[in-house]
C-alpha positions as CSV (number, residue, x, y, z in Angstrom):
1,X,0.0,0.0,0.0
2,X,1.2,3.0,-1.2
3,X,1.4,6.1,1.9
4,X,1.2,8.9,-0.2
5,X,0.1,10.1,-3.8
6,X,1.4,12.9,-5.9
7,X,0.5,14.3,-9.2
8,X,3.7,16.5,-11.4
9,X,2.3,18.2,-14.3
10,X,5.2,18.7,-17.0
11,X,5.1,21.2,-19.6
12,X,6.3,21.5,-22.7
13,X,8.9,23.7,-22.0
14,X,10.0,21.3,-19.7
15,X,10.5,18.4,-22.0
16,X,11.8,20.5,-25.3
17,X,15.4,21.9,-26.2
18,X,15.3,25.6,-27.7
19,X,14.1,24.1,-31.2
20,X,11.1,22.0,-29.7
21,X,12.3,19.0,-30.1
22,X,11.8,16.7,-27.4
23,X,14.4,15.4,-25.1
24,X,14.4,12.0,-24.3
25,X,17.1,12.0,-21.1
26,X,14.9,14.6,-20.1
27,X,11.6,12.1,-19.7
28,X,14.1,9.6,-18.6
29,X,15.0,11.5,-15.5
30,X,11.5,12.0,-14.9
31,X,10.5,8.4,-15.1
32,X,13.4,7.0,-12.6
33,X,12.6,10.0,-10.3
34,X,9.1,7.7,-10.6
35,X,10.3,5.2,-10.1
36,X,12.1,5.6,-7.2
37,X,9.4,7.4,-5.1
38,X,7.5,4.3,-6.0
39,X,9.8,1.9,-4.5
40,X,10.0,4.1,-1.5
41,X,5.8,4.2,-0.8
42,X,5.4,7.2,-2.7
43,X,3.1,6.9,-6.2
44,X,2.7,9.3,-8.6
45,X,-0.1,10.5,-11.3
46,X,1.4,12.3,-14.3
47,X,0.2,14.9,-16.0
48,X,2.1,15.6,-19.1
49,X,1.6,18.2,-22.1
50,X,3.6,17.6,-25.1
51,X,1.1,15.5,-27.9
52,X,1.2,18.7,-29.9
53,X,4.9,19.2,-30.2
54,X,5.4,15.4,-30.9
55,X,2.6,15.7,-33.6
56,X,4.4,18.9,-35.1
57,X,7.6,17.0,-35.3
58,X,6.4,14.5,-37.9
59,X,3.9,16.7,-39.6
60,X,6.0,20.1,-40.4
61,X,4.5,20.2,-44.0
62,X,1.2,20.5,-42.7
63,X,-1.0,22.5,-44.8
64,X,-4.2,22.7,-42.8
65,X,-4.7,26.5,-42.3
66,X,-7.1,26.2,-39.2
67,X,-5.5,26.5,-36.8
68,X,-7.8,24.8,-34.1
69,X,-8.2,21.9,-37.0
70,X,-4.2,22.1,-37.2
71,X,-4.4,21.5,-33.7
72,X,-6.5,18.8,-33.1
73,X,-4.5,16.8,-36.6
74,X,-1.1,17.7,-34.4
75,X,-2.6,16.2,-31.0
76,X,-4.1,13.4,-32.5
77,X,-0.5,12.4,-33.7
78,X,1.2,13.2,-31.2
79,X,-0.4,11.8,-28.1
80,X,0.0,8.3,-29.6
81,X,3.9,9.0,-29.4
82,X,4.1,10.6,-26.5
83,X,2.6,7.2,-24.6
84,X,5.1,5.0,-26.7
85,X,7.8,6.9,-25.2
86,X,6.3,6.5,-21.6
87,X,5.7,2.7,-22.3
88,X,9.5,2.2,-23.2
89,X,10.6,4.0,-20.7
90,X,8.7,3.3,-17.7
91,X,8.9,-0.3,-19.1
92,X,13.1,-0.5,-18.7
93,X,11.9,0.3,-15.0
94,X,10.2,-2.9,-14.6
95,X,7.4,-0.2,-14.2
96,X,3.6,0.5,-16.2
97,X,2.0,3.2,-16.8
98,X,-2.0,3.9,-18.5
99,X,-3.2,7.4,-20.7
100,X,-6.0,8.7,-19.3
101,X,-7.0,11.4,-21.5
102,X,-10.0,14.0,-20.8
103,X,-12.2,16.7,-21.0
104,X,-13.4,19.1,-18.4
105,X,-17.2,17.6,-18.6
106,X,-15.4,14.3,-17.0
107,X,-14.9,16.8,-13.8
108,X,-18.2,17.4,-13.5
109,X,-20.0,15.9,-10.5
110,X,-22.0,13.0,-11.3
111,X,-21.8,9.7,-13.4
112,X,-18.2,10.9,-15.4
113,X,-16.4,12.4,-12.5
114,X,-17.4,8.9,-11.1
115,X,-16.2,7.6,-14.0
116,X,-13.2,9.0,-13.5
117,X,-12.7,8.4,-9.7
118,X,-13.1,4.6,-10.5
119,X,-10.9,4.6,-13.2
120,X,-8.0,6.2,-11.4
121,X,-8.3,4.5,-8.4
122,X,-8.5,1.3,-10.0
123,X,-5.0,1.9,-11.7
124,X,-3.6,3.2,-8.6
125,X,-4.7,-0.2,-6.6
126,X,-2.4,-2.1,-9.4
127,X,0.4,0.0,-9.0
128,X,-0.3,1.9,-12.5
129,X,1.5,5.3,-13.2
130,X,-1.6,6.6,-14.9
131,X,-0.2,9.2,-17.8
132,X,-2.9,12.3,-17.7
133,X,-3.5,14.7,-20.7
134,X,-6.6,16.9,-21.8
135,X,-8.6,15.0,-24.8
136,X,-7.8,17.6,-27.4
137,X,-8.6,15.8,-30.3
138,X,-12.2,16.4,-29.0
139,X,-12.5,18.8,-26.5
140,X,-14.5,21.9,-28.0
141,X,-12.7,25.1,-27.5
142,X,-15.1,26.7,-25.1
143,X,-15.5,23.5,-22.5
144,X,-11.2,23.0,-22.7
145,X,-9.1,23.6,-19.7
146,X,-7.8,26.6,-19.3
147,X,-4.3,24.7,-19.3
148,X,-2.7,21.7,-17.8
149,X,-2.0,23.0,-14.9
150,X,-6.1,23.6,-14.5
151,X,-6.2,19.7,-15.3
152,X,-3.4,18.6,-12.5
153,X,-5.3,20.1,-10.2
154,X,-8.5,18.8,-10.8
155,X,-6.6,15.3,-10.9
156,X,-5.1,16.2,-7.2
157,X,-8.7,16.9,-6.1
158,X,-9.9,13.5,-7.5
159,X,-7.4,11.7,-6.1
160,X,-6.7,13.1,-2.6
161,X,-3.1,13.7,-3.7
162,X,-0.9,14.8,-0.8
163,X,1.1,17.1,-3.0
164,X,1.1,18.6,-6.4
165,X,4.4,19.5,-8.0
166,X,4.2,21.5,-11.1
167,X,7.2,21.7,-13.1
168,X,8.7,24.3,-15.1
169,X,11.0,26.2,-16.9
170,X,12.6,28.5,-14.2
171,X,13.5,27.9,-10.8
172,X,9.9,29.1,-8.9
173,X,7.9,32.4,-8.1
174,X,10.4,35.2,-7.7
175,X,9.9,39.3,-6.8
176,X,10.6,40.3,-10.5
177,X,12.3,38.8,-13.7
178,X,14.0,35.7,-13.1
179,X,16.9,36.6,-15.1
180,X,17.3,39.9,-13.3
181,X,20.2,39.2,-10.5
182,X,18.1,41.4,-7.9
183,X,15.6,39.4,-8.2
184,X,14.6,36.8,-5.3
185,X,12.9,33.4,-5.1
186,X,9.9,32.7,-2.8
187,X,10.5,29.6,-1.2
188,X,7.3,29.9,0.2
189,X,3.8,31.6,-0.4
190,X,0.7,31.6,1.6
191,X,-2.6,30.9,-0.4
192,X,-3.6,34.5,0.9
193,X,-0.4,36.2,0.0
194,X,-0.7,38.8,-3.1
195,X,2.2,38.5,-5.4
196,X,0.5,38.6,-8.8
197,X,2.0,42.2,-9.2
198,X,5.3,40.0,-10.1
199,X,4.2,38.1,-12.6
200,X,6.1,38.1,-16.0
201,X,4.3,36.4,-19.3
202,X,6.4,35.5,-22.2
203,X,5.0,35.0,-25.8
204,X,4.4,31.3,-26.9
205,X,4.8,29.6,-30.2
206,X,2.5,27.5,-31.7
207,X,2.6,23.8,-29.6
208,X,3.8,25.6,-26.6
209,X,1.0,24.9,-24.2
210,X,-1.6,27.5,-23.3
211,X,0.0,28.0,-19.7
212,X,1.9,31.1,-18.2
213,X,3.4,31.8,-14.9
214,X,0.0,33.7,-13.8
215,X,-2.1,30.4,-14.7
216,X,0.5,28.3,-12.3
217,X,0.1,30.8,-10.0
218,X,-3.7,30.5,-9.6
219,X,-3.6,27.3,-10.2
220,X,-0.9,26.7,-7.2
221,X,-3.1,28.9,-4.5
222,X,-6.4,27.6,-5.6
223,X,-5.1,23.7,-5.0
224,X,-3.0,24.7,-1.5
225,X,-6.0,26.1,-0.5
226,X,-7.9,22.6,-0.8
227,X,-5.0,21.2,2.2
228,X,-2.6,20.1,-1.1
229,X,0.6,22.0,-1.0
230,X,2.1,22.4,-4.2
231,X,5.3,23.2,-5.2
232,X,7.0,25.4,-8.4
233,X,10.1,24.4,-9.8
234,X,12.3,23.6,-11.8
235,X,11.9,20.7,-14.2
236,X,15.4,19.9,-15.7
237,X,17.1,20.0,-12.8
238,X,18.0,16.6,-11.9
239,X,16.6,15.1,-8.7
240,X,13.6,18.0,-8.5
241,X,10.9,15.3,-7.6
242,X,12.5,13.4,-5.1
243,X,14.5,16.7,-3.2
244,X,10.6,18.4,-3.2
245,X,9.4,15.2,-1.1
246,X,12.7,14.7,1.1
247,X,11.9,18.6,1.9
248,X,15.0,20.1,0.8
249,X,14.4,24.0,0.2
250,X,13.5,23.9,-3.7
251,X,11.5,25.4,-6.1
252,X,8.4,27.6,-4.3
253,X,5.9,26.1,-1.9
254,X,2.5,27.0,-2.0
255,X,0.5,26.4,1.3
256,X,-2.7,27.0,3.0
């Protein structure tokens, strides 16, 4: 029996070198950091974005001009690849690991978020890493998630996780722009504590994920406040997952 359950969301940024390509030592870091907390009581649900960058990396002549059709043809793809790249990997860790792809309706109380529970649970009872993404080869554009981040939340809820990590592309929240040396990290933040003011956005590319810094933000607060803390950080760096559980001062802490 497992003593605790965690869900990491990974972004795209996380798993992609500066020409979006997608790393495979960096999925392999993530998996044995799995693997690990799962031989030491701890399991994990994974949320992870990147079916649309896999997609775009075999279809770069694509000449749908839609770009919500484009989308979906990407996604569609992609997500197929991502999951063969999970199986292989988890696989060389005597591990498995399930997709469970959805839409927002499936949150909703009643018959599919009971759906849902069951399904979850009945991986976690067999010692499943269940793999996490957002259905968008059929999710309509108004009833999507707002961003993964939105979904590994929801996922935490369902579950009763006792943490959420959310891994990123910088180091956690700071006081101003990361890259500015005056600039300071919160280790942590109370649910009530106003630092939007500090918040940064970035421009995306097409595949990037729909998630900023202000979505992870809201996102973070809104799931401590439910008696999950959830922590910012890092994704590349190696060992993230395991120093966030073994407490080491990491990435920013979200509490309640």
């Amino acid at each position: 029996m497992h003593k605790k359950r965690i869900v990491v969301k990974v972004g795209t940024n996380v798993m992609t070198n500066k020409d979006n390509r997608i790393v495979g030592p960096v999925l392999q870091e993530l998996v044995r950091q799995i693997a690990y907390l799962y031989d030491n009581g701890i399991i994990t649900v994974l949320v992870s974005s990147g079916s649309v960058i896999a997609g775009m990396e075999l279809l770069s002549e694509n000449t749908i001009e839609n770009k919500e059709i484009r989308q979906q043809v990407y996604s569609a793809v992609g997500q197929p690849r991502m999951m063969r790249h999970y199986y292989t990997i988890f696989g060389n860790f005597g591990m498995r690991c399930a997709q469970v792809i959805a839409t927002k309706r499936d949150f909703a109380p009643g018959e599919y978020r009971d759906n849902m529970v069951n399904c979850y649970e009945g991986l976690l009872s067999q010692g499943i890493i269940p793999i996490a993404n957002e259905d968008d080869v059929t999710s309509l554009h108004k009833g999507k998630f707002s961003d993964n981040d939105e979904l590994a939340s929801l996922v935490a809820e369902l579950i009763k996780a006792d943490q959420m990590i959310i891994l990123s592309d910088i180091d956690g929240v700071y006081n101003g722009n990361p890259e500015d040396k005056d600039s300071k990290k919160f280790s942590i933040i109370h649910v009530d504590q106003n630092i939007e003011q500090y918040i940064q956005e970035s421009d995306k590319k097409e595949g990037e994920g729909r998630g900023g810094m202000a979505s992870k933000l809201k996102i973070a607060k809104k799931t401590a406040a439910m008696g999950i803390p959830t922590v910012i950080a890092r994704g590349k760096t190696n060992n993230i997952i395991v120093d966030i559980m073994e407490g080491k001062d990491v990435g920013t802490k979200f509490i309640a």
